[in-house]
MMTF fields as JSON, N, C-alpha, C and O atoms, coordinates in Angstrom:
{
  "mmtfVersion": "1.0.0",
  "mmtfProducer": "UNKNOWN",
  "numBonds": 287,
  "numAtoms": 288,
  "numGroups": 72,
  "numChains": 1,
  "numModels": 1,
  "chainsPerModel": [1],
  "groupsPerChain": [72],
  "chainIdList": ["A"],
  "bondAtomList": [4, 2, 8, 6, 12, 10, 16, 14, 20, 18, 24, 22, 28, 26, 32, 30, 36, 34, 40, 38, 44, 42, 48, 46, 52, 50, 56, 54, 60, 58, 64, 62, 68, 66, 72, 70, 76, 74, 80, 78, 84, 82, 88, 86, 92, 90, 96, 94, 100, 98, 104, 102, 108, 106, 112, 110, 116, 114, 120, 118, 124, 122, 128, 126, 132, 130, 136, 134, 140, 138, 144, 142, 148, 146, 152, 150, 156, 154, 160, 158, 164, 162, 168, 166, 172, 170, 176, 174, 180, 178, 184, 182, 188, 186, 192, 190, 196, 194, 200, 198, 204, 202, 208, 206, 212, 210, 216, 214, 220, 218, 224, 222, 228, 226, 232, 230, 236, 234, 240, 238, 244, 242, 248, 246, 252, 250, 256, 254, 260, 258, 264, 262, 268, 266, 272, 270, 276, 274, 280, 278, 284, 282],
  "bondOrderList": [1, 1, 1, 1, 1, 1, 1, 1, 1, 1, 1, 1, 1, 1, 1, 1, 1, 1, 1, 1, 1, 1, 1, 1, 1, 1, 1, 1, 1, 1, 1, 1, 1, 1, 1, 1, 1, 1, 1, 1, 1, 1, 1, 1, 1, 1, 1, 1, 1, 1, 1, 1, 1, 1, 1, 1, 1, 1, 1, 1, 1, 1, 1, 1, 1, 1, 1, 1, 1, 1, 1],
  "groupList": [{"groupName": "UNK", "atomNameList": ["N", "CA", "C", "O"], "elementList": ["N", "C", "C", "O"], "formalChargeList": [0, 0, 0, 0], "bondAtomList": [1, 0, 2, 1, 3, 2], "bondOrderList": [1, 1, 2], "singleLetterCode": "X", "chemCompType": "L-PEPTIDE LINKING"}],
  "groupTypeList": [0, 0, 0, 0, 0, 0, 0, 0, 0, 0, 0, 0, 0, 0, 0, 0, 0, 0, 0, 0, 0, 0, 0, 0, 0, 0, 0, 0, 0, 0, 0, 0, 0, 0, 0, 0, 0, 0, 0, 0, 0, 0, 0, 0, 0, 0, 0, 0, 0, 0, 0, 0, 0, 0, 0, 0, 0, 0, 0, 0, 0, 0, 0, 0, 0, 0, 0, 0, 0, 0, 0, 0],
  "groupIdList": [1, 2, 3, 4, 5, 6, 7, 8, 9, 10, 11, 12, 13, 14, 15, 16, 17, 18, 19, 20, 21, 22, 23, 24, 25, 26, 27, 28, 29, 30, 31, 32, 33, 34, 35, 36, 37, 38, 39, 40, 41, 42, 43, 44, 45, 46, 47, 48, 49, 50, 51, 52, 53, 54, 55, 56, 57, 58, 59, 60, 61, 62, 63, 64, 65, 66, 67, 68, 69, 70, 71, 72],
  "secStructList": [7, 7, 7, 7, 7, 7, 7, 7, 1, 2, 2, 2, 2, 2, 2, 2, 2, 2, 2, 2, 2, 2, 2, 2, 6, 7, 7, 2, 2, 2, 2, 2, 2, 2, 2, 2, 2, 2, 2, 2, 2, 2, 1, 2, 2, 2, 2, 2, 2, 2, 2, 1, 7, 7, 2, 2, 2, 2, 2, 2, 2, 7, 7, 7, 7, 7, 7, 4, 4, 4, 7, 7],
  "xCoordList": [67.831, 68.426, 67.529, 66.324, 68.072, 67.603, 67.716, 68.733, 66.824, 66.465, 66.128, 65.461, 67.345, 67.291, 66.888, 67.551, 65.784, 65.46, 66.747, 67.252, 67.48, 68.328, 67.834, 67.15, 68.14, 68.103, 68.719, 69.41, 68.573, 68.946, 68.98, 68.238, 70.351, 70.595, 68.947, 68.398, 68.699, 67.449, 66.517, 65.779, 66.629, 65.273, 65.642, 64.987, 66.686, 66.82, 66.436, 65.578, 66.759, 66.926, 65.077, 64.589, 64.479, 63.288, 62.535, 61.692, 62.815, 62.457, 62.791, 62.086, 64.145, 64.563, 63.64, 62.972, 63.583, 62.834, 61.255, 60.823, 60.501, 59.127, 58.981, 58.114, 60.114, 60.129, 60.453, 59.892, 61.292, 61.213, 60.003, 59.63, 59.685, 57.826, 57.114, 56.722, 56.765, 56.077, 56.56, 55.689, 57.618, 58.185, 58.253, 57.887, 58.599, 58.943, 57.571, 57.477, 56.646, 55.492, 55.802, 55.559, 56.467, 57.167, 56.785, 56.277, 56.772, 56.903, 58.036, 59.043, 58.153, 59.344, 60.493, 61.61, 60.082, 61.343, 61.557, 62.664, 60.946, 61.755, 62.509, 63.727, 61.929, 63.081, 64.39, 65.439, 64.139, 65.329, 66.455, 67.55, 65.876, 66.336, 67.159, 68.346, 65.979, 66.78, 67.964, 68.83, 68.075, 68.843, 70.283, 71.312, 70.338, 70.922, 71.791, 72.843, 70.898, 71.567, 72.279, 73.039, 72.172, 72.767, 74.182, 75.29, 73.461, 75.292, 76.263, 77.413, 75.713, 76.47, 77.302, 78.497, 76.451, 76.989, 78.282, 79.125, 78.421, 79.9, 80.564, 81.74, 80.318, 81.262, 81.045, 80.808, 81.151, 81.001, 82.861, 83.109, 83.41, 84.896, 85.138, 85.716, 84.817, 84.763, 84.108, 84.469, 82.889, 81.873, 83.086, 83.547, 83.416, 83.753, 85.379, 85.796, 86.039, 87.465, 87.419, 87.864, 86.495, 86.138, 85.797, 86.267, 84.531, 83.482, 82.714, 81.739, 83.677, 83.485, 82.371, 81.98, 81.435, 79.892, 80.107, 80.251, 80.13, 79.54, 78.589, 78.049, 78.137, 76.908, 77.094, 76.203, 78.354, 78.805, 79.103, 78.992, 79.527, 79.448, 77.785, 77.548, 77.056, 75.782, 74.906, 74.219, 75.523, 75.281, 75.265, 74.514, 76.237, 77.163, 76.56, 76.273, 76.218, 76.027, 75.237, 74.988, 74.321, 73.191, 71.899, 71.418, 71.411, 70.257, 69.347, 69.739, 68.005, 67.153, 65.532, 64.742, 65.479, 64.86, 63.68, 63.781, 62.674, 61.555, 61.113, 60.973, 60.937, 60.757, 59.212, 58.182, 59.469, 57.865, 56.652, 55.505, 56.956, 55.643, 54.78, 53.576, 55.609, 54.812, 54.518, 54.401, 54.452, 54.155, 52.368, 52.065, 51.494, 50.117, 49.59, 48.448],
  "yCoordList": [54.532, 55.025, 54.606, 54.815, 53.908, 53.576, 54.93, 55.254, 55.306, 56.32, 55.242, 54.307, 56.469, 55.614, 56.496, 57.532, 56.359, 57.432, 57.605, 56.518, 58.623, 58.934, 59.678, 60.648, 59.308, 60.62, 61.679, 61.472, 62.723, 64.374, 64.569, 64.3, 65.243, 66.077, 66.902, 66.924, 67.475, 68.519, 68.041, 68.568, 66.607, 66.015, 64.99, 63.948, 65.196, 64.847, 66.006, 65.84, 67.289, 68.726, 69.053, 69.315, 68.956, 68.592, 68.048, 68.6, 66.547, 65.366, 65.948, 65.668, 66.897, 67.189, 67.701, 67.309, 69.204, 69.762, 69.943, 70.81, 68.79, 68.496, 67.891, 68.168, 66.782, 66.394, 67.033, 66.52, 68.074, 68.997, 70.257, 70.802, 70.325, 71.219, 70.37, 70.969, 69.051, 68.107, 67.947, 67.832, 67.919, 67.631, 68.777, 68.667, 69.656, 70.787, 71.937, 72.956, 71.675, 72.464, 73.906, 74.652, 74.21, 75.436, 75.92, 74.947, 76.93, 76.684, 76.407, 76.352, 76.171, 75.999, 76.817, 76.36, 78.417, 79.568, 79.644, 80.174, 79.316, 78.774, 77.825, 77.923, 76.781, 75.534, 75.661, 75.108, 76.449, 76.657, 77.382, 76.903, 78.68, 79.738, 78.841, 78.946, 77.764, 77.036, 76.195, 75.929, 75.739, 74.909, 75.731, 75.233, 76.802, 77.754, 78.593, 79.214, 78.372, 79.372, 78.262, 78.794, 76.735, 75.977, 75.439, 75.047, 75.662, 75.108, 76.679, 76.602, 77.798, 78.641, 78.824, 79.118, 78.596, 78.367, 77.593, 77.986, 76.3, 75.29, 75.819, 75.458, 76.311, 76.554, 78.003, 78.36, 78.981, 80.663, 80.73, 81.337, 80.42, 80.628, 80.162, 80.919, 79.253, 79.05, 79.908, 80.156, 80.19, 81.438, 82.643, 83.189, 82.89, 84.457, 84.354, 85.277, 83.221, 83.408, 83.515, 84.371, 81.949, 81.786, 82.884, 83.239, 83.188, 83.718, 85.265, 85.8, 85.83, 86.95, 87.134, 88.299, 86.141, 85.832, 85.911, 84.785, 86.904, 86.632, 87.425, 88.222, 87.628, 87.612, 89.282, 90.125, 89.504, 90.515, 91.659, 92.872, 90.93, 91.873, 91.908, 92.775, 91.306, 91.254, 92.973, 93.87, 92.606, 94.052, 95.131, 96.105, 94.853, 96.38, 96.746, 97.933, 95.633, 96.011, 95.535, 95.796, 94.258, 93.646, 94.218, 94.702, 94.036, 94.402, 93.88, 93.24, 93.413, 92.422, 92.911, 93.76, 92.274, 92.772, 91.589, 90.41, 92.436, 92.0, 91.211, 92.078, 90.264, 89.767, 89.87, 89.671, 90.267, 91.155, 90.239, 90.685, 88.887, 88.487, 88.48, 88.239, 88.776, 88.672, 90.175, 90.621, 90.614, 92.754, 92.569, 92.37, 92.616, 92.842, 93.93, 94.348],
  "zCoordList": [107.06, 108.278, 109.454, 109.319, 110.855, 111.885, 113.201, 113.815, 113.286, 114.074, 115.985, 116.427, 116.52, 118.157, 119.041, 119.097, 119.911, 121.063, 121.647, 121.927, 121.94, 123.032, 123.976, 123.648, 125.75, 126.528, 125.902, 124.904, 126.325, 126.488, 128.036, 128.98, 127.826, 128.946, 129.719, 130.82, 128.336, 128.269, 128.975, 129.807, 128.438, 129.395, 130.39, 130.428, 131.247, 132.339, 132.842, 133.708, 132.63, 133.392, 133.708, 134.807, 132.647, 132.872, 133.591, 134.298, 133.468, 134.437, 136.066, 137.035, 136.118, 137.409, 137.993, 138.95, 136.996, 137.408, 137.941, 138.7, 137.263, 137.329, 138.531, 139.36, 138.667, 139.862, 141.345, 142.314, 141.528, 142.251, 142.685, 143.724, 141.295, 141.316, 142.157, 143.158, 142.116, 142.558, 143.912, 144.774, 144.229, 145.72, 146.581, 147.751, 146.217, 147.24, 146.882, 147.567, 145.86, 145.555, 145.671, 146.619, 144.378, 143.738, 142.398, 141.841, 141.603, 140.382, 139.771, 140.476, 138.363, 137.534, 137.866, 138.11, 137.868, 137.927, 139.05, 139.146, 140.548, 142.07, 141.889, 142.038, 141.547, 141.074, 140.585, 140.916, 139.781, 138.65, 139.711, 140.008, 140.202, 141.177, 142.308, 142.617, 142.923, 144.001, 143.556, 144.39, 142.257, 141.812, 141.541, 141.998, 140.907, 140.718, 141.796, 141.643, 143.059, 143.688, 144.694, 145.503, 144.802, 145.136, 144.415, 144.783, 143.167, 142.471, 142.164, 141.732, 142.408, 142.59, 143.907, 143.935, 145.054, 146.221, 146.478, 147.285, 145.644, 145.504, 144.198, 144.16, 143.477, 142.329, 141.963, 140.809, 143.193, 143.117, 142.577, 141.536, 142.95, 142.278, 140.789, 140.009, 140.5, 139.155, 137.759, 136.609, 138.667, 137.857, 138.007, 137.005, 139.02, 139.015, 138.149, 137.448, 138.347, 137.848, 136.204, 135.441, 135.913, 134.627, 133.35, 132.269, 134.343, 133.405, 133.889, 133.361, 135.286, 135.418, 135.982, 135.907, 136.74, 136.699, 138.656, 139.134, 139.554, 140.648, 141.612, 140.845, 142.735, 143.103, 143.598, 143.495, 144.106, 144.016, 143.079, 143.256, 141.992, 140.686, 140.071, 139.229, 140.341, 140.211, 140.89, 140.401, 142.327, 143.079, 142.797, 142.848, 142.466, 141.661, 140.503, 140.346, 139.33, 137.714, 137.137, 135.96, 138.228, 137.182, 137.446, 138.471, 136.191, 135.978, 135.862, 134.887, 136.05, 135.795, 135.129, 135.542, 134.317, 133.087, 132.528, 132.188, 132.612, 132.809, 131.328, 130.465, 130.955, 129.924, 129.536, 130.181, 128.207, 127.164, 127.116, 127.105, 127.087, 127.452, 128.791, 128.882, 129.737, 131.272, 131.541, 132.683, 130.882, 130.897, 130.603, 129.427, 131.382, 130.868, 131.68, 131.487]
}
């Protein structure tokens, strides 16, 4: 069997992201945040019709929850 490097999505998203850390001098989870809250901004109707997902129902019912390794 001949084994072929392929890109990944994964590691374009990566590559994005490193490159944005580097440019705008952020960490990873700003990046992500800025990236996020930009493609929510053009496709907030799609989230909310789809998948029930918007910023408003967020207000109302989300919760944000501190993940167990960053607790010291």
């Amino acid at each position: 069997m001949v084994l072929k490097p392929q890109p990944t999505l994964k590691g374009y998203n990566a590559w994005v992201v490193a490159r944005l850390v580097e440019a705008k001098g952020i960490t990873q989870a700003e990046v992500a945040a800025w990236i996020i809250d930009r493609w929510v901004d053009g496709n907030g109707r799609l989230l909310a019709d789809e998948y029930g997902i918007s910023r408003e129902h967020f207000r109302r019912h989300g919760k944000i929850v501190q993940h167990p390794s960053s607790r010291r």
